[in-house]
Phi, psi and omega in degrees: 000146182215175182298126154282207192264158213290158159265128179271108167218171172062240151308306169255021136324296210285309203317300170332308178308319189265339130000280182284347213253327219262337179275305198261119165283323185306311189270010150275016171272310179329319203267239217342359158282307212270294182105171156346116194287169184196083204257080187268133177197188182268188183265309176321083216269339181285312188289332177318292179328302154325310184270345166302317187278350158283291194303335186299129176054035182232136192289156171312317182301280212321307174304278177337327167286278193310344169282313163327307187307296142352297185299342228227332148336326203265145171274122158083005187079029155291087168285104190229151185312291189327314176328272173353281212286346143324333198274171176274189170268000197264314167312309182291338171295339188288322178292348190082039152257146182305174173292293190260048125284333179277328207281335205265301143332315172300286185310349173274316185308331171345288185290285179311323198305288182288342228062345176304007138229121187253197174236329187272344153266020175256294156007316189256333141349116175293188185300296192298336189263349169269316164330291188298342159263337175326291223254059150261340150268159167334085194123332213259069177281167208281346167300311189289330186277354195259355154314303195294322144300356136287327188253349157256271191309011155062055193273130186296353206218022183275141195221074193263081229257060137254005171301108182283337158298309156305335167294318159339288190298307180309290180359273174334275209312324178262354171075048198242149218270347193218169172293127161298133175283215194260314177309305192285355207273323166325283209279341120333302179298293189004306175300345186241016181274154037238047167228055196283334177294307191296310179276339156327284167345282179284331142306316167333281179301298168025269130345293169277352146257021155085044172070197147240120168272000000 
């Protein structure tokens, strides 16, 4: 186990950002367009966690009423393992989770419950080593873990290129006739470590702002 890298907030956000400006001219038109990076999420790595395995393969409103619902299981709306792995499967089924959206919640509350995942050692994980424990659990596959280290543990250099968005985002940005493959989608970042989370971003938004020509 080792210290992970520094979390991008704060200073070295801005740094990262200006950084990135000074290197890629393609991605600076994307960032000044895009504006302030704003990398939001919860703090929480179990409810983070959690609520990622609710929103999956679910449109956002849809989720978001059933995680409400959810919340609401709970004395004061506290969502906590023990709570979790206390319910029956007839409550959790009630809020409008699938059967294996409950089995895949049980087994994470598990995992915190006993220790096999704590918060303050996921915290302390490099990245691949947070991964590699992450997706041990039930639900979690490595796209949910690399989320979940850029918008919760705000980690700086993650690069997720099974991300359709991003594959997207390159498309656009390089003008490329095709979805970039995965190899190349690599090999592509390269250019933006060790601020690969930052650029991850500004593709995005990007994106959704229909690009820079």
């Amino acid at each position: 186990m080792r210290v992970a890298a520094q979390s991008i907030t704060g200073r070295r956000a801005h740094s990262a950002v200006q950084e990135l400006r000074r290197r890629d001219p393609l991605l600076r038109a994307w960032i000044d367009r895009a504006g302030p990076l704003r990398i939001e999420g919860r703090r929480d790595p179990f409810l983070s966690l959690a609520e990622a395995i609710v929103y999956q393969q679910l449109s956002g409103k849809a989720a978001a009423t059933i995680w409400k619902r959810f919340e609401m299981l709970f004395p004061a709306r506290r969502v906590r393992p023990a709570g979790v792995v206390a319910l029956s499967d007839g409550r959790m089924r009630s809020c409008g989770l699938s059967r294996q959206k409950a089995a895949y919640l049980r087994d994470l509350s598990a995992h915190f419950h006993d220790g096999r995942l704590e918060a303050r050692v996921l915290r302390r994980l490099g990245d691949e080593e947070a991964i590699e424990t992450l997706t041990r659990v039930k639900g979690i596959g490595r796209w949910t873990a690399e989320m979940f280290l850029i918008f919760c543990l705000k980690r700086p250099d993650v690069w997720p290129v099974d991300d359709l968005g991003v594959l997207k985002g390159l498309q656009r940005l390089f003008g490329l006739r095709r979805l970039p493959a995965r190899s190349r989608a690599l090999v592509l970042g390269e250019r933006w470590r060790p601020h690969r989370s930052v650029a991850t971003w500004y593709l995005w938004r990007g994106l959704d702002a229909g690009g820079v020509g």
